[in-house]
C-alpha positions as CSV (number, residue, x, y, z in Angstrom):
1,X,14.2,-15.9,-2.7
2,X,10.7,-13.8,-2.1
3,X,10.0,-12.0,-5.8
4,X,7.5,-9.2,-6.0
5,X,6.6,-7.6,-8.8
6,X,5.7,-4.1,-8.4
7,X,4.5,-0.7,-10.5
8,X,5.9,2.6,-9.3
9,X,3.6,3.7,-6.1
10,X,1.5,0.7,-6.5
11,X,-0.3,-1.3,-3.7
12,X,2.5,-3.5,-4.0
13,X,4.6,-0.9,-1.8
14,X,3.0,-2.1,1.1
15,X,4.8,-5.6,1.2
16,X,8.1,-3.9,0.0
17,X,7.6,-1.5,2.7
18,X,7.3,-5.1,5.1
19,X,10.1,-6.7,3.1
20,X,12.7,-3.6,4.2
21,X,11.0,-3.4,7.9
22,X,11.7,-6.8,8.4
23,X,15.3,-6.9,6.2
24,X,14.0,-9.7,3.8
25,X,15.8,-10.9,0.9
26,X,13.8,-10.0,-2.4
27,X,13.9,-9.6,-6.0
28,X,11.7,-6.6,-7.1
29,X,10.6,-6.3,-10.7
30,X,9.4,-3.2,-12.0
31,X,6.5,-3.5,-14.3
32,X,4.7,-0.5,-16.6
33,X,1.3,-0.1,-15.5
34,X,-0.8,-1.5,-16.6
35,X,1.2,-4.7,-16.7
36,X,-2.1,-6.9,-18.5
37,X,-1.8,-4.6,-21.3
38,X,2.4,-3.3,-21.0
39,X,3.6,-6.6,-19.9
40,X,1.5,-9.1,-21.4
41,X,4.0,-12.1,-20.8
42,X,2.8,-11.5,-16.8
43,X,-0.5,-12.7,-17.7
44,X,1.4,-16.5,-18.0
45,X,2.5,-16.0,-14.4
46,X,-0.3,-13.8,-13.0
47,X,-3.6,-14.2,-14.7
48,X,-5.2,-11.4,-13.4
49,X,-2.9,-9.0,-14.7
50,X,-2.8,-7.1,-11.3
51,X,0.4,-5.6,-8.9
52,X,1.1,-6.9,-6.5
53,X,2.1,-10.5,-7.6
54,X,4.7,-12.4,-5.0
55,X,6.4,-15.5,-5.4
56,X,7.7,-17.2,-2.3
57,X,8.4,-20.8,-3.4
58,X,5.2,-22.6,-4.4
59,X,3.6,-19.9,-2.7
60,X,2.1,-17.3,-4.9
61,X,-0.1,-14.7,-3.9
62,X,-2.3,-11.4,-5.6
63,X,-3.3,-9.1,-2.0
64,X,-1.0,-6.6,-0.6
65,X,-2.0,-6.6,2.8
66,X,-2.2,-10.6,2.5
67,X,1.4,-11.0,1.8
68,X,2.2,-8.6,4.0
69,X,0.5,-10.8,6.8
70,X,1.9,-13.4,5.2
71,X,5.2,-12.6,5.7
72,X,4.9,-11.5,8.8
73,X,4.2,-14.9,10.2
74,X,6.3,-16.7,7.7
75,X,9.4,-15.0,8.5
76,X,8.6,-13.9,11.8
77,X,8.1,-13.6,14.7
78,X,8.1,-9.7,14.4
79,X,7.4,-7.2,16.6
80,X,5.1,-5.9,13.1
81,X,2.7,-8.6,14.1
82,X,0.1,-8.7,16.6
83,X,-0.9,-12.0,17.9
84,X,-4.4,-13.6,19.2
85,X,-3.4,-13.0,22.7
86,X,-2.9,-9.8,22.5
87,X,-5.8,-7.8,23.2
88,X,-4.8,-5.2,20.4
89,X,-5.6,-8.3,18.0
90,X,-8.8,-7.5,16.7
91,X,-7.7,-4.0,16.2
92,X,-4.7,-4.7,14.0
93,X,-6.8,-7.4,12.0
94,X,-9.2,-4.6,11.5
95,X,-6.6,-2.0,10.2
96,X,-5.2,-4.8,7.9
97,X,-9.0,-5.5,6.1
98,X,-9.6,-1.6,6.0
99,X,-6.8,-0.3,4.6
100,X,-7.9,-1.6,1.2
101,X,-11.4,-2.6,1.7
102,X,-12.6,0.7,2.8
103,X,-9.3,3.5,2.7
104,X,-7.7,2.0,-1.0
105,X,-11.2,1.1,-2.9
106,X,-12.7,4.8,-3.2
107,X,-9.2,6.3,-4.1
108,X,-9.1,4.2,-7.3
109,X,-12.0,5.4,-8.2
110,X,-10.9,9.3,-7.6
111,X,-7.7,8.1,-9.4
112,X,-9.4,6.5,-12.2
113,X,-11.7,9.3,-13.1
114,X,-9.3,11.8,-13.1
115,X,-6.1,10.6,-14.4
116,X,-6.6,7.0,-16.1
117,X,-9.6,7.1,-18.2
118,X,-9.5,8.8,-21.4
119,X,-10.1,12.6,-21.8
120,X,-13.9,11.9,-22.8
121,X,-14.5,8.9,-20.2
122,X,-13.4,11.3,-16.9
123,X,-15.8,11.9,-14.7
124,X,-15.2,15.0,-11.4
125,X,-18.4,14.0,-10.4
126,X,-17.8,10.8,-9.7
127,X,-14.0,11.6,-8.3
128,X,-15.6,14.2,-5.8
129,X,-18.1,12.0,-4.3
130,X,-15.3,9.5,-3.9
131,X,-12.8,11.9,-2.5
132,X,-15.7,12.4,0.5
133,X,-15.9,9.1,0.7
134,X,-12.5,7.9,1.5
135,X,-12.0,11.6,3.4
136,X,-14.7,10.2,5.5
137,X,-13.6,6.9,6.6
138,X,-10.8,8.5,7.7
139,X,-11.9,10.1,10.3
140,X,-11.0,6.5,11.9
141,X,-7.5,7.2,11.0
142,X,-7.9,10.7,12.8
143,X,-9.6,9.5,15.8
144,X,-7.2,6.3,16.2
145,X,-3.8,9.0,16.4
146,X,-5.0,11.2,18.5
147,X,-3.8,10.2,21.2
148,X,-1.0,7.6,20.1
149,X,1.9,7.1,17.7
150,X,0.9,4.5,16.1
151,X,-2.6,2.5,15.3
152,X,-2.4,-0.3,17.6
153,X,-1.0,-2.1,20.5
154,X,1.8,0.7,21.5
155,X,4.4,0.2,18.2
156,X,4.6,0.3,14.9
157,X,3.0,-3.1,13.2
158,X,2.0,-3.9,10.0
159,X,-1.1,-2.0,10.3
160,X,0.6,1.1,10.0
161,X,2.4,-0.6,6.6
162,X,-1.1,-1.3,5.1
163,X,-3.2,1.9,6.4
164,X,0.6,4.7,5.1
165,X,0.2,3.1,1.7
166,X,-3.2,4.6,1.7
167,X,-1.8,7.7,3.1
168,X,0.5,7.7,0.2
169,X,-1.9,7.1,-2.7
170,X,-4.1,9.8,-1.3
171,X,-0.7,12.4,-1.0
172,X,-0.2,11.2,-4.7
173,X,-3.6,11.8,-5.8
174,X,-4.0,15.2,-4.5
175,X,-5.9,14.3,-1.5
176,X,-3.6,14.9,1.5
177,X,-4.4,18.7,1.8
178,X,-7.5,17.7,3.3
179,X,-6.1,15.8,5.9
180,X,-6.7,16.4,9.6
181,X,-4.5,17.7,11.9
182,X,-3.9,13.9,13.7
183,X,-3.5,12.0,9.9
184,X,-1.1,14.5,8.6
185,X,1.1,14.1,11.8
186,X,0.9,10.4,11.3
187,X,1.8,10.4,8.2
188,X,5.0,13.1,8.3
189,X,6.0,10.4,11.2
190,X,5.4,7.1,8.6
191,X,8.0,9.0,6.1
192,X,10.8,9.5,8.4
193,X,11.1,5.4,9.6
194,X,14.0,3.9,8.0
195,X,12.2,1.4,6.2
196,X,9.8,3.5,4.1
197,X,13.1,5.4,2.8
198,X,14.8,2.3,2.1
199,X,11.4,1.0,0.4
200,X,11.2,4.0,-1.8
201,X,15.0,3.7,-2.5
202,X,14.4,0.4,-3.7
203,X,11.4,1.5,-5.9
204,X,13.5,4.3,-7.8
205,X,16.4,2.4,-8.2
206,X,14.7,-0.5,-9.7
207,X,12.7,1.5,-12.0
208,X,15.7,3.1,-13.2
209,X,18.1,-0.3,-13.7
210,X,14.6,-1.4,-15.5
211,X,13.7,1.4,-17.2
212,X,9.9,1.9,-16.4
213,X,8.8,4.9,-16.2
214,X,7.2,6.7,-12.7
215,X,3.8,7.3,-12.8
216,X,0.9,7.5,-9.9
217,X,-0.9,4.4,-9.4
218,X,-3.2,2.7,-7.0
């Protein structure tokens, strides 16, 4: 069975959110954050400390939109994926890199600088010029769902998985009052799809059987 270990609102919601899309068996496990320095027994399995961590098998893998491609074509086919032939292909591989590449990055920096450093290490400077930032590249977001439900080729894929976790982060964070008119809509749509309620179901419930407290995370 496919284990993922996961911090409440972590990037690891993106391939729970694929796991309950697609109606895959899986174990979650609920770490504190930061697991390297709450849960230092995860370093023996996952030396980098980091959420998401996935075990599928000998497989093991560290990047949330990775396994969420991964288990895509794994345990597909799915209507999630988009395929070479398809001319939307280059767009959905594109959505996949820059939902953390360029949407996630800056937000951990906004996050970071106003929540997770200590009192005397925060820096607003630093968290408003990264706010722009991500604000900015996601106009792409905006322009993209202007005309269209969805990111790419006609449905819902895993590209809209990848890119709503950012849209999440940011809502958590603060930022989601400056969305546009086009993201916000988007987004409202993302929350009322079965599998994001069932994913967040999943998240409370195991942080409650687990005991590990909610807090916001990238």
């Amino acid at each position: 069975m496919i284990t993922l270990y996961h911090c409440d609102a972590a990037r690891s919601f993106r391939p729970l959110w694929m796991l309950e899309e697609m109606g895959l068996p899986y174990e979650l496990k609920m770490l504190p954050f930061p697991p390297r320095v709450f849960a230092k027994d995860y370093l023996a399995l996952n030396p980098l400390g980091t959420i998401p961590f996935m075990i599928d098998g000998e497989t093991r893998m560290t990047e949330s939109s990775g396994i969420c491609h991964y288990l895509g074509i794994t345990y597909g086919p799915t209507p999630l994926m988009v395929g070479p032939e398809d001319p939307a292909y280059g767009a959905f591989l594109n959505w996949m890199y820059f939902s953390d590449a360029t949407l996630t990055f800056p937000q951990t920096l906004v996050l970071r600088y106003t929540q997770l450093e200590r009192e005397e290490r925060r820096n607003p400077q630093v968290a408003t010029d990264y706010a722009k930032w991500f604000l900015g590249r996601l106009r792409a977001v905006e322009a993209a769902t202007a005309n269209a439900e969805t990111l790419c080729a006609g449905r819902f894929t895993a590209a809209d998985i990848v890119i709503g976790y950012a849209l999440r982060l940011a809502s958590n964070i603060g930022l989601a009052k400056d969305f546009g008119p086009n993201v916000a809509a988007y987004w409202s749509r993302l929350q009322q799809r079965d599998g994001y309620k069932r994913a967040v179901a999943a998240e409370q419930k195991a942080g409650q059987e687990q005991d590990v407290a909610p807090r916001v995370r990238a």
